[in-house]
C-alpha positions in Angstrom: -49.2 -56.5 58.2 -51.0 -56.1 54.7 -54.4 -53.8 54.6 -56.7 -54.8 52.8 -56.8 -53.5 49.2 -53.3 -52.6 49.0 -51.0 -53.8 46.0 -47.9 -54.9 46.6 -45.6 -52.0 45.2 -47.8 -50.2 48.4 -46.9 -52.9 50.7 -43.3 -52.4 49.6 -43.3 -48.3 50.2 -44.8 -48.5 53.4 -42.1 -51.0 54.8 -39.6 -48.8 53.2 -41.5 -45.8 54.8 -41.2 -47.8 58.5 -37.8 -49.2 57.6 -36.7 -45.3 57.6 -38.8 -44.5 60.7 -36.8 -46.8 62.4 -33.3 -45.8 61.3 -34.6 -42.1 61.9 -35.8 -42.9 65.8 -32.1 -44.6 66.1 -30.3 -41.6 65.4 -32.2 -39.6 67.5 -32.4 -41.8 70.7 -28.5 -42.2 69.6 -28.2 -38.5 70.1 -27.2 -36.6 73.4 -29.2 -34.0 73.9 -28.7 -33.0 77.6 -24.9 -32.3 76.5 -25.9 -30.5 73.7 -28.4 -28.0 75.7 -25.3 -27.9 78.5 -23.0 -26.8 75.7 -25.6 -24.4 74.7 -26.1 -22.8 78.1 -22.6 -22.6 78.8 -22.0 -20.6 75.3 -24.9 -18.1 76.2 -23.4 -17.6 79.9 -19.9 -17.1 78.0 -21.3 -14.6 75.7 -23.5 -13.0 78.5 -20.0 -12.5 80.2 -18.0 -11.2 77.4 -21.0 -8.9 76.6 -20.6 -7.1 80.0 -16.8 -6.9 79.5 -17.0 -5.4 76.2 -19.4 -2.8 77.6 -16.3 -2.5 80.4 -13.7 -2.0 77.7 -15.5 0.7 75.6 -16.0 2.5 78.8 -12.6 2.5 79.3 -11.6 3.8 75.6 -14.6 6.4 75.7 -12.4 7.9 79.1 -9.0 7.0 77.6 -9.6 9.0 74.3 -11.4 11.9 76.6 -8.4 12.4 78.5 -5.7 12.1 75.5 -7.7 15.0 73.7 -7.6 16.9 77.0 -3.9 16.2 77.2 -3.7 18.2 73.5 -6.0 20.6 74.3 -4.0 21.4 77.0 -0.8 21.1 74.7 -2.2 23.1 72.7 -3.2 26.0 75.0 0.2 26.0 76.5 2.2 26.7 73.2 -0.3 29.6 71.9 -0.4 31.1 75.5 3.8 30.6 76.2 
């Protein structure tokens, strides 16, 4: 397909231009996109998850660390009162 008033050194580019097009739309109809958006759904539940269990764990440590300092407190009390 040549338009009129072009030059050849145009028609070259523009058959380059669609030459790439094509390579480009291979790759991408090549691609798996409904694995890829699993993948990414799977990773956001995961982290989703593990966010809650963090939340969990530093619920636990906050109590842990509570009671260890009442434990020395208590310690504590119990020499200076002996």
């Amino acid at each position: 397909m040549r338009i009129v008033g072009m030059d050849n050194k145009d028609h070259i580019t523009l058959v380059e231009i669609r030459e790439r097009l094509v390579r480009i739309e291979t790759i991408l109809e090549e691609q798996d996109y409904k694995a890829v958006s699993k993948t990414a759904d799977d990773a956001l539940s995961l982290a989703q998850k593990n966010e809650k269990a963090v939340l969990e764990l530093q619920g636990y440590v906050k109590w842990f660390v509570m009671a260890v300092l009442g434990a020395f407190i208590a310690a504590v009390c119990a020499l200076v009162l002996k």
